[in-house]
ROMAR-23112 format. One record per residue (C-alpha): residue in one letter; chain; x, y, z. Coordinates in nm, 3 decimals. Layout:
REM ROMAR-23112
<node><res>A</res><chain>A</chain><xx>X</xx><yy>Y</yy><zz>Z</zz></node>
...
REM end
This chain:
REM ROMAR-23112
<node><res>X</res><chain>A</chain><xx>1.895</xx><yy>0.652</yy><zz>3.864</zz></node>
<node><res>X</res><chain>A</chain><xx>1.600</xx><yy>0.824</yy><zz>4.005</zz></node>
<node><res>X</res><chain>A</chain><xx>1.540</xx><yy>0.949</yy><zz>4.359</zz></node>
<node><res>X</res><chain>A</chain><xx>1.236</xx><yy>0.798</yy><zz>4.562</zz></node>
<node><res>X</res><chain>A</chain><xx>1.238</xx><yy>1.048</yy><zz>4.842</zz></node>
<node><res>X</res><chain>A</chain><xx>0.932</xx><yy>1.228</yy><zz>4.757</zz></node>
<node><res>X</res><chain>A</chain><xx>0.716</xx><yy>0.891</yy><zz>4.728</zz></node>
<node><res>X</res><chain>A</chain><xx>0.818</xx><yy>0.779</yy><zz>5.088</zz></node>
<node><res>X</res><chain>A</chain><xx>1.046</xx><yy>0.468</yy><zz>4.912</zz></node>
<node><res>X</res><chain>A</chain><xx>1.401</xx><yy>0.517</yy><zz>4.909</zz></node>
<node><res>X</res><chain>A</chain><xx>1.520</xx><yy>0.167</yy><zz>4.801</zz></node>
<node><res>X</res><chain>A</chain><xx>1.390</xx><yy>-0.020</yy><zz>4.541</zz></node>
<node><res>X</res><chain>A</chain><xx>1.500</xx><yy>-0.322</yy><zz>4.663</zz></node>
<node><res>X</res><chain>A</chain><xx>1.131</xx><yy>-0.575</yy><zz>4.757</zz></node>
<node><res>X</res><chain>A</chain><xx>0.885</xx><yy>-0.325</yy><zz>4.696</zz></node>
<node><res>X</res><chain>A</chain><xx>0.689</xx><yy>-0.491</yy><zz>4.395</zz></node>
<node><res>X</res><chain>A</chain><xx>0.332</xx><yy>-0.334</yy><zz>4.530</zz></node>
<node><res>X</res><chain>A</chain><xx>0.462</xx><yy>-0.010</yy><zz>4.504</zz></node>
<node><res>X</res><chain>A</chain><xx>0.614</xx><yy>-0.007</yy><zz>4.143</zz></node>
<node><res>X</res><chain>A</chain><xx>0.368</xx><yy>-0.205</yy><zz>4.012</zz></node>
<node><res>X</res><chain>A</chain><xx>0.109</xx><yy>0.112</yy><zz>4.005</zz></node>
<node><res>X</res><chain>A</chain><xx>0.372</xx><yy>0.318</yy><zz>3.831</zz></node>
<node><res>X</res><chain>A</chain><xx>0.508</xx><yy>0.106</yy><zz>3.609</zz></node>
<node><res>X</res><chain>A</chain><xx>0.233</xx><yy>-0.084</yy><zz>3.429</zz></node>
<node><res>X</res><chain>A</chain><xx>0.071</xx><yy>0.221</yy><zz>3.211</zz></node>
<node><res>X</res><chain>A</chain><xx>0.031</xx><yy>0.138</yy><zz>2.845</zz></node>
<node><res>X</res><chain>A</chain><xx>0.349</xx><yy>0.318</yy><zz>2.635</zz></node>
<node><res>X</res><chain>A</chain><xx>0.182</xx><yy>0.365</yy><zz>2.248</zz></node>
<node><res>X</res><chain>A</chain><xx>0.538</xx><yy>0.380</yy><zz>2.126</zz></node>
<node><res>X</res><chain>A</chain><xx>0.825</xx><yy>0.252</yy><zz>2.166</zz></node>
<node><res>X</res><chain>A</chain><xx>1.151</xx><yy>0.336</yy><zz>1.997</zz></node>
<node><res>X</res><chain>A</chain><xx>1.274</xx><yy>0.127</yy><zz>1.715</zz></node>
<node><res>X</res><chain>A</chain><xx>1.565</xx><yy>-0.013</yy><zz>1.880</zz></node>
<node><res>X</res><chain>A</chain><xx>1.660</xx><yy>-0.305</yy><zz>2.106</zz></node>
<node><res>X</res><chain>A</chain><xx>1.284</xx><yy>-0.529</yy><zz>2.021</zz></node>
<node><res>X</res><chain>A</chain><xx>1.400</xx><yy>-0.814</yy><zz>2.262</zz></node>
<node><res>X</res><chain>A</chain><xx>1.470</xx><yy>-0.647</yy><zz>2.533</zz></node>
<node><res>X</res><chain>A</chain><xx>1.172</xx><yy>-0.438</yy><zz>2.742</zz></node>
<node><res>X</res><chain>A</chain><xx>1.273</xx><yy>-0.133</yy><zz>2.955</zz></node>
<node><res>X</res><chain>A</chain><xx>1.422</xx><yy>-0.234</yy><zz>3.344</zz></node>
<node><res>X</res><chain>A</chain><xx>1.178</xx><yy>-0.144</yy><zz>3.637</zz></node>
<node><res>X</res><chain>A</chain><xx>1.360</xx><yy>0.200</yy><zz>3.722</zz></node>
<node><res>X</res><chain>A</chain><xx>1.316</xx><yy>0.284</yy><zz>3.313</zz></node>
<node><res>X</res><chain>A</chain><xx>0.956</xx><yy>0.204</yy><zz>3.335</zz></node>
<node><res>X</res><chain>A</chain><xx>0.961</xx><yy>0.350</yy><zz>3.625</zz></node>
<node><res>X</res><chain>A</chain><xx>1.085</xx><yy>0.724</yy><zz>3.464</zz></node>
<node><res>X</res><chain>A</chain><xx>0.882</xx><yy>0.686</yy><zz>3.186</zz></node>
<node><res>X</res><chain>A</chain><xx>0.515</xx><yy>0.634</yy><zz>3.316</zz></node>
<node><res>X</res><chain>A</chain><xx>0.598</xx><yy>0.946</yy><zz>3.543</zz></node>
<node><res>X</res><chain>A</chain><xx>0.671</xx><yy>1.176</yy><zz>3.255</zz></node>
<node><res>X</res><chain>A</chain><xx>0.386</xx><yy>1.037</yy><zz>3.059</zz></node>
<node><res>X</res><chain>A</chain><xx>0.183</xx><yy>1.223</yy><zz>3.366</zz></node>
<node><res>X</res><chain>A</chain><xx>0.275</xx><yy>1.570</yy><zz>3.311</zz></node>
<node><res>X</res><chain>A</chain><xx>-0.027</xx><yy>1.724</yy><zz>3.506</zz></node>
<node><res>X</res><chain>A</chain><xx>0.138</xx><yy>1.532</yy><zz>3.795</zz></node>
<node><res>X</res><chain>A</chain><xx>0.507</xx><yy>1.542</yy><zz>3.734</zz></node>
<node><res>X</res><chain>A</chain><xx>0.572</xx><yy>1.818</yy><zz>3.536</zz></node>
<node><res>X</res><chain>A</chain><xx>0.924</xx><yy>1.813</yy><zz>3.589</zz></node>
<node><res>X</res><chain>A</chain><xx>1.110</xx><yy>1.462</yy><zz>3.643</zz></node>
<node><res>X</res><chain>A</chain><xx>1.457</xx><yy>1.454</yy><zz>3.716</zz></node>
<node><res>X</res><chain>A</chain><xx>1.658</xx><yy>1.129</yy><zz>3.599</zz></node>
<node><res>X</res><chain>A</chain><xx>2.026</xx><yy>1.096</yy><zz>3.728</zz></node>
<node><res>X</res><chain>A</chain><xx>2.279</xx><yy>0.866</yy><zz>3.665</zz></node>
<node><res>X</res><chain>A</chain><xx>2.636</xx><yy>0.754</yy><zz>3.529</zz></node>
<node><res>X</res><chain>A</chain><xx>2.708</xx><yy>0.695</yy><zz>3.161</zz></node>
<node><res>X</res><chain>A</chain><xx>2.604</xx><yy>0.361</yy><zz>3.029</zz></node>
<node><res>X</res><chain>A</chain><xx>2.235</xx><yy>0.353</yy><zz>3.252</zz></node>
<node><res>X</res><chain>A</chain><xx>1.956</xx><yy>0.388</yy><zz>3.010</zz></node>
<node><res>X</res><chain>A</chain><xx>1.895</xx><yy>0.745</yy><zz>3.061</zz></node>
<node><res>X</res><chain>A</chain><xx>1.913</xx><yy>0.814</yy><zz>2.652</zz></node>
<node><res>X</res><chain>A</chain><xx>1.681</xx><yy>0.491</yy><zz>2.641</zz></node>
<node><res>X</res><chain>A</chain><xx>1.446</xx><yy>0.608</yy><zz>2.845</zz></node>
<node><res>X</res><chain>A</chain><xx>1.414</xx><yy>0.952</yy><zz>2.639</zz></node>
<node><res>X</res><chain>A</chain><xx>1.392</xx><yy>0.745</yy><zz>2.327</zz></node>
<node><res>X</res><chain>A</chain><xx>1.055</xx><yy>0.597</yy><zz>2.464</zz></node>
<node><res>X</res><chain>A</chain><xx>0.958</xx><yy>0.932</yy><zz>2.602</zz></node>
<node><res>X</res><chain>A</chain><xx>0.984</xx><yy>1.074</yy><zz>2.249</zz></node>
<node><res>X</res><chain>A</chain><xx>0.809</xx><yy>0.765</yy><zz>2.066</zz></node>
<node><res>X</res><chain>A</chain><xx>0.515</xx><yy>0.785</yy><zz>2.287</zz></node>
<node><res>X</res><chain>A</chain><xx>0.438</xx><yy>1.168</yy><zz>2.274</zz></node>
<node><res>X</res><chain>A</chain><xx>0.463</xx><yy>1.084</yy><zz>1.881</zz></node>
<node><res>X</res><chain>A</chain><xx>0.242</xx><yy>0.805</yy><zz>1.889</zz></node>
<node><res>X</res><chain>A</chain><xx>-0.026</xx><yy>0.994</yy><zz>2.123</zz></node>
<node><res>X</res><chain>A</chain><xx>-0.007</xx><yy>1.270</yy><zz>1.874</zz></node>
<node><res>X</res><chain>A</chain><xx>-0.115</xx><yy>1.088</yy><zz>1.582</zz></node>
<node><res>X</res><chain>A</chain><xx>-0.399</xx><yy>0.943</yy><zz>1.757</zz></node>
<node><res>X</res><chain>A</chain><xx>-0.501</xx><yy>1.306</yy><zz>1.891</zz></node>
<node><res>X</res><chain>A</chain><xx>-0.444</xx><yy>1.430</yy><zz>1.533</zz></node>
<node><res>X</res><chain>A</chain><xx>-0.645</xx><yy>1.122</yy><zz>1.400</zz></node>
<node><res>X</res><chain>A</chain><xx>-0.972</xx><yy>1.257</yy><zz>1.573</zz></node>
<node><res>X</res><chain>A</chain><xx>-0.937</xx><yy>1.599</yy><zz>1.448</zz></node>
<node><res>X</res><chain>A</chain><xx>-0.842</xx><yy>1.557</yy><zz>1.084</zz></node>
<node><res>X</res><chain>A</chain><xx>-1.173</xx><yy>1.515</yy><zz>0.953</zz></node>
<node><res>X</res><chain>A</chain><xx>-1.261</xx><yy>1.836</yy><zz>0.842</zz></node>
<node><res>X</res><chain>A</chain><xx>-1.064</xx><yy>2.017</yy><zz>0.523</zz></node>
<node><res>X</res><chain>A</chain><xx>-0.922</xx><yy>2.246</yy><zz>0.655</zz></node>
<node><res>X</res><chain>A</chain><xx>-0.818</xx><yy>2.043</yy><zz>1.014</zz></node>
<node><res>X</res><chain>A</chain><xx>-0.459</xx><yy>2.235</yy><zz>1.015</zz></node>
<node><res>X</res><chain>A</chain><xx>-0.584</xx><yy>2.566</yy><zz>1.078</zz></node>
<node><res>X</res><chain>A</chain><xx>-0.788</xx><yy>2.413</yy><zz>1.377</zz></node>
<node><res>X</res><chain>A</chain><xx>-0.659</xx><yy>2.568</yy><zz>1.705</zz></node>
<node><res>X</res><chain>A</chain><xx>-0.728</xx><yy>2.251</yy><zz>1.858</zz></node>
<node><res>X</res><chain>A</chain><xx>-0.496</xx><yy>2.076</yy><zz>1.591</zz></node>
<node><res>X</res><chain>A</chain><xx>-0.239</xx><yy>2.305</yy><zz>1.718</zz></node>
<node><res>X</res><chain>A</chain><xx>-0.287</xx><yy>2.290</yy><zz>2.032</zz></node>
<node><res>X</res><chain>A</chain><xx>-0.202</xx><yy>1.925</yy><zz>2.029</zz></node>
<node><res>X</res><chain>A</chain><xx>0.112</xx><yy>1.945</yy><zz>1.800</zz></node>
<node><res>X</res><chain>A</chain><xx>0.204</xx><yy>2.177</yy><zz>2.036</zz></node>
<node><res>X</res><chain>A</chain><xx>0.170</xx><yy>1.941</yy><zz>2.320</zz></node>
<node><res>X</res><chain>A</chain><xx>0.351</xx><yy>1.683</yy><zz>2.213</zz></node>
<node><res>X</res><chain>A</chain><xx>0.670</xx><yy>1.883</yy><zz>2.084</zz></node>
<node><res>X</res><chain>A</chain><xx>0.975</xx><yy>1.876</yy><zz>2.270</zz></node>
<node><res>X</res><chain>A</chain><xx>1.261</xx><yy>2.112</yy><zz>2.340</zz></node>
<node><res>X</res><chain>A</chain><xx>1.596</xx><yy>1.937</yy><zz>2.389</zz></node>
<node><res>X</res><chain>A</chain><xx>1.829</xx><yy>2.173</yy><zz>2.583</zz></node>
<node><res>X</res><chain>A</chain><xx>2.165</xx><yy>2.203</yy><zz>2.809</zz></node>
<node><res>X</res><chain>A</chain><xx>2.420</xx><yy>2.387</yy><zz>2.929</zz></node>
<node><res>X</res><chain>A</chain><xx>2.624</xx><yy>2.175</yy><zz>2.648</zz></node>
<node><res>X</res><chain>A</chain><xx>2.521</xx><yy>2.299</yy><zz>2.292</zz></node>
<node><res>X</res><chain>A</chain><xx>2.748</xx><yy>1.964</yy><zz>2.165</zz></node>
<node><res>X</res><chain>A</chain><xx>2.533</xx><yy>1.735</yy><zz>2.373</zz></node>
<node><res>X</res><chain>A</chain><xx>2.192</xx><yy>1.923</yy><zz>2.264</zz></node>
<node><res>X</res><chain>A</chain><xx>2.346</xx><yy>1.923</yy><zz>1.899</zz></node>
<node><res>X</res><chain>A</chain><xx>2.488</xx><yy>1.547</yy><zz>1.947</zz></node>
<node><res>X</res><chain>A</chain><xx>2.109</xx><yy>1.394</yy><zz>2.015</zz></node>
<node><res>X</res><chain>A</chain><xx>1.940</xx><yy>1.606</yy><zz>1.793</zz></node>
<node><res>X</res><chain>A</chain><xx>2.142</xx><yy>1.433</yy><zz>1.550</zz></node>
<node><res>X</res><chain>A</chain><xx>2.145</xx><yy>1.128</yy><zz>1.647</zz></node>
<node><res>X</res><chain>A</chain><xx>1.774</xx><yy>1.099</yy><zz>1.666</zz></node>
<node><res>X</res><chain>A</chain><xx>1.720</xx><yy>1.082</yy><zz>1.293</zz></node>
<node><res>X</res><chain>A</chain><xx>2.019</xx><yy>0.910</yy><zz>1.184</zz></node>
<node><res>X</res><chain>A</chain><xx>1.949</xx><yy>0.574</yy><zz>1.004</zz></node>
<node><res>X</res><chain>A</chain><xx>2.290</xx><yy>0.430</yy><zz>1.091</zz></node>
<node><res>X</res><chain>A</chain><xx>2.145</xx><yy>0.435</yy><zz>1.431</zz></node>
<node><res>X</res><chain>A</chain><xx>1.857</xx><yy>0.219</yy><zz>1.387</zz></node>
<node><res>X</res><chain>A</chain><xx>1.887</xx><yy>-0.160</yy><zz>1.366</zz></node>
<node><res>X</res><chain>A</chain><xx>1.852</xx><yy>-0.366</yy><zz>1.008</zz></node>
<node><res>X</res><chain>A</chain><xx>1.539</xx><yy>-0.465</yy><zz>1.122</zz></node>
<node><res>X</res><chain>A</chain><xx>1.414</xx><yy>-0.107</yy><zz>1.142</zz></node>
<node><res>X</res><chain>A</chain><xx>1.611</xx><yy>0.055</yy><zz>0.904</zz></node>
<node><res>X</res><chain>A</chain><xx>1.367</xx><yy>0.002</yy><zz>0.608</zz></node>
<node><res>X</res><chain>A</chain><xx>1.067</xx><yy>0.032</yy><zz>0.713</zz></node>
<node><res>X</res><chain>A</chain><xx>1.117</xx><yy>0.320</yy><zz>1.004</zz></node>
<node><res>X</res><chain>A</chain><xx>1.002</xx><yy>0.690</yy><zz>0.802</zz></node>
<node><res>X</res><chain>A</chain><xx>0.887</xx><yy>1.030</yy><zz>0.877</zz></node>
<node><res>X</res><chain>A</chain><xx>0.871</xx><yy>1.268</yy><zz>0.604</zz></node>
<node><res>X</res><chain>A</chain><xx>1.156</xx><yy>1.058</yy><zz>0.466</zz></node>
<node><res>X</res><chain>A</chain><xx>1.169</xx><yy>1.254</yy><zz>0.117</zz></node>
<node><res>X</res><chain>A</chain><xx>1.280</xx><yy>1.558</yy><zz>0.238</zz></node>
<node><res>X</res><chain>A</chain><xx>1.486</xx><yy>1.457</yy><zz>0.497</zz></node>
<node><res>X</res><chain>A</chain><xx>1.903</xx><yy>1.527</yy><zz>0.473</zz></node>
<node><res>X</res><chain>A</chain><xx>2.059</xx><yy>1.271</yy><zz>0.370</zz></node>
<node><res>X</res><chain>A</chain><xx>2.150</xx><yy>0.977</yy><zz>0.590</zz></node>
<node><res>X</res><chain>A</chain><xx>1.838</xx><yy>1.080</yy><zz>0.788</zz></node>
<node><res>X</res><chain>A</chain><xx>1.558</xx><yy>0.811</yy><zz>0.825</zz></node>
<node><res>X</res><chain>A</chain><xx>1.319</xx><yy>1.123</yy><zz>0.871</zz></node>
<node><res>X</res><chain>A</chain><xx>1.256</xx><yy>1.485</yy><zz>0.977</zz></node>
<node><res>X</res><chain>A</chain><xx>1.266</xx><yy>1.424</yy><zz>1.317</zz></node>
<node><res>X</res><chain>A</chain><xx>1.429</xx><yy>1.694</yy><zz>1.485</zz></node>
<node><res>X</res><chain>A</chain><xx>1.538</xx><yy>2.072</yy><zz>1.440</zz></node>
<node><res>X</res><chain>A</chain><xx>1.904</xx><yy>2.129</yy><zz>1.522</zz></node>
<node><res>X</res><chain>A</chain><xx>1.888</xx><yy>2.498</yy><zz>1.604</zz></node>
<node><res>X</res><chain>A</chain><xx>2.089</xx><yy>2.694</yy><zz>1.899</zz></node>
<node><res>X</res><chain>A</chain><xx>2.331</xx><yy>2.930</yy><zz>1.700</zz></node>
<node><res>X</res><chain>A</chain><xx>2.285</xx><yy>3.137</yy><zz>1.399</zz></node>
<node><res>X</res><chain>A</chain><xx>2.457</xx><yy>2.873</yy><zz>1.152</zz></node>
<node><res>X</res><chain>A</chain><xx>2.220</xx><yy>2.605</yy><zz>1.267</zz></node>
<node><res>X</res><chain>A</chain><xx>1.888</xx><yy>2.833</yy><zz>1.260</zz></node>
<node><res>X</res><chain>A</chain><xx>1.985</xx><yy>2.954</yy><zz>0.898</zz></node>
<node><res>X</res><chain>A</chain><xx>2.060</xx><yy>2.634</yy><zz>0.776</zz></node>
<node><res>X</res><chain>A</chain><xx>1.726</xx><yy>2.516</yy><zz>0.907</zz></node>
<node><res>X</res><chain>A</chain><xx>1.512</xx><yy>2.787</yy><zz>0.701</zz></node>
<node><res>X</res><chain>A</chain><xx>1.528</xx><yy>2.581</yy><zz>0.394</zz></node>
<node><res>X</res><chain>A</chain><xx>1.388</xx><yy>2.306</yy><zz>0.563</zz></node>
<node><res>X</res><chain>A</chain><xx>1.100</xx><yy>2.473</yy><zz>0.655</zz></node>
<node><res>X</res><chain>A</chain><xx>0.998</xx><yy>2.563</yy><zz>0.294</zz></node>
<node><res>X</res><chain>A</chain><xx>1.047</xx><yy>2.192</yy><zz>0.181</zz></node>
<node><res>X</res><chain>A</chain><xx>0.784</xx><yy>2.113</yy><zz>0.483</zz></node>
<node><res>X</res><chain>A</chain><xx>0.547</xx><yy>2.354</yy><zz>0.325</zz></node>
<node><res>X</res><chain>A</chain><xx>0.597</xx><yy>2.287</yy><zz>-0.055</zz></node>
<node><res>X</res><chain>A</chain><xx>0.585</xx><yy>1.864</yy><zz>0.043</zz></node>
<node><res>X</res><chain>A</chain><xx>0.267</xx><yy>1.959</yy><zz>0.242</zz></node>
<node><res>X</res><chain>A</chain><xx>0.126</xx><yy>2.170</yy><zz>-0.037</zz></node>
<node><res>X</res><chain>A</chain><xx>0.176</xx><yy>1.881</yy><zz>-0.244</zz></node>
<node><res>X</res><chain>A</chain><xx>0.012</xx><yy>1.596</yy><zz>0.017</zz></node>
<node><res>X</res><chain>A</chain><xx>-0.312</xx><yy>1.771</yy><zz>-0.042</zz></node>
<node><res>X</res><chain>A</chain><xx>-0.283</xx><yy>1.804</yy><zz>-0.416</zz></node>
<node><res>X</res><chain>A</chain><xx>-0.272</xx><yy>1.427</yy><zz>-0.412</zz></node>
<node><res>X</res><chain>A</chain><xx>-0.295</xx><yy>1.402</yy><zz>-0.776</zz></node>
<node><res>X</res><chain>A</chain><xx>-0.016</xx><yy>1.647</yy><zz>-0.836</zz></node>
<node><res>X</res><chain>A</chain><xx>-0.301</xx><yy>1.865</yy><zz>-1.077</zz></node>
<node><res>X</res><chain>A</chain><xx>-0.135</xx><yy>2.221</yy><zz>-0.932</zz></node>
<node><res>X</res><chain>A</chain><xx>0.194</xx><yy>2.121</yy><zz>-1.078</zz></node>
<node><res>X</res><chain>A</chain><xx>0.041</xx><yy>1.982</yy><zz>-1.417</zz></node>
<node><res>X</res><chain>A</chain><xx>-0.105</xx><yy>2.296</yy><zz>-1.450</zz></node>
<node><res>X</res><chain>A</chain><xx>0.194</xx><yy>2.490</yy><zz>-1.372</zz></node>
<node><res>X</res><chain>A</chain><xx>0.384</xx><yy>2.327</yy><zz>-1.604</zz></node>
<node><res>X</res><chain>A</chain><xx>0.130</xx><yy>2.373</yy><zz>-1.935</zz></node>
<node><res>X</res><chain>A</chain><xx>0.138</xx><yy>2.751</yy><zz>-1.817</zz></node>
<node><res>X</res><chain>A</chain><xx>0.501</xx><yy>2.757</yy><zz>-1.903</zz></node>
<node><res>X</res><chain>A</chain><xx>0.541</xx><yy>2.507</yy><zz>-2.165</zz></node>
<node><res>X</res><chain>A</chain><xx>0.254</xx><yy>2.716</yy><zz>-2.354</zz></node>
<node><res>X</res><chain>A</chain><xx>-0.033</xx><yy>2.546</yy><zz>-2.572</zz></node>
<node><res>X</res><chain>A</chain><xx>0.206</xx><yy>2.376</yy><zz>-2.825</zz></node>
<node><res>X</res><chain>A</chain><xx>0.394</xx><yy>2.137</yy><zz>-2.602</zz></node>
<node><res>X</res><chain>A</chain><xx>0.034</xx><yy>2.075</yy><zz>-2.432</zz></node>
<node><res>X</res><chain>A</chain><xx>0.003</xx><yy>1.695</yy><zz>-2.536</zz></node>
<node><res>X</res><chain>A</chain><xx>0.380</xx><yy>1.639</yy><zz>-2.469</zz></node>
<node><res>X</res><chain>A</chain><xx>0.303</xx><yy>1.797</yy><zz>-2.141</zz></node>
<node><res>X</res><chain>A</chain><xx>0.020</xx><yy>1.547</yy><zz>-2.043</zz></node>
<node><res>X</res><chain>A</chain><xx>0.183</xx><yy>1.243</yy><zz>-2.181</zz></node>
<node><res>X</res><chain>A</chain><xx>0.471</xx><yy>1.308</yy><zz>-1.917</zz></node>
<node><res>X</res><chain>A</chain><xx>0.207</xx><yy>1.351</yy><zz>-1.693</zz></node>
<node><res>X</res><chain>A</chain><xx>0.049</xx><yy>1.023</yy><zz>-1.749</zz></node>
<node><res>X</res><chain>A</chain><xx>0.332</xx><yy>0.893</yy><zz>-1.718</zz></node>
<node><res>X</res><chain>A</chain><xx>0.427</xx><yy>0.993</yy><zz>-1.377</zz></node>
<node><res>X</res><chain>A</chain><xx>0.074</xx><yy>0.848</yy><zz>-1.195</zz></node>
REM end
């Protein structure tokens, strides 16, 4: 599964001293899938050397179908989200934190681009990554990221499934439900759309306007 060549180790076979360094780092996240079972030594292995990108920043990870390699990424992906929110978490103090380069910077970071020679494969994980049929029972209600504008079947907006024309178009729309839910996170008390909606209803349907209102918080 991975190639110890460049460490001076190529079996993997008795050398607990040597793993041990690389395979005991603290992973914030891990993906919601499989809770009784931990990742094997060569999976622990892949992951704590991606997690150094200064260091490694390219890792190769080889092997057949059926090995863990999709695993692996899973826990790859969980911890750069993880890490992000507690980056983000020290720089969202301020009002206006999103237009902070630094906030940016880190978003930026922690993205990921999924690509291959195979647009079905790219298009296949992309899409698999967000699917709620994929996660366990035990995960399945509780697991959610931007959940309420998500497609549906989708346990959140996860990924971006773009590559060809058809997929980038049908991903524009998305991008304007991100900004209008966004819009709306920071009018927590939904006051921009209450006054929208007296602007248009006019002065006579005011009270009918503001009962609906109270109903709604």
């Amino acid at each position: 599964m991975y190639s110890l060549a460049r460490w001076g180790c190529p079996d993997a076979y008795n050398q607990g001293g040597f793993f041990h360094r690389l395979t005991n780092g603290i992973i914030y996240g891990r993906w919601p899938e499989n809770s009784e079972h931990g990742l094997s030594l060569l999976q622990a292995f892949a992951v704590n050397t991606a997690k150094k990108m200064k260091e490694n920043p390219v890792v190769v990870i080889n092997g057949p179908p059926g090995t863990g390699k999709t695993t692996l990424l899973k826990d790859i992906i969980a911890d750069k989200l993880v890490s992000r929110t507690f980056m983000l978490k020290e720089l969202c103090e301020k009002d206006d934190w999103f237009n902070d380069e630094n906030v940016i910077q880190v978003i930026m970071q922690h993205s990921m681009v999924v690509a291959s020679s195979n647009n079905k494969a790219v298009e296949n994980i992309s899409k698999e990554l967000p699917s709620l049929s994929k996660l366990p029972v035990e995960f399945s209600s509780i697991t959610k990221h931007f959940s309420s504008i998500a497609p549906k079947g989708d346990w959140g907006l996860f990924c971006a499934v773009l590559g060809n024309s058809k997929n980038r178009s049908a991903f524009k729309p998305c991008l304007k439900k991100i900004s209008n839910h966004l819009r709306n996170v920071i009018d927590f008390f939904q006051l921009d759309s209450l006054m929208k909606n007296l602007e248009k209803k006019g002065k006579e349907n005011a009270k009918e306007v503001i009962a609906h209102f109270a109903l709604l918080l």
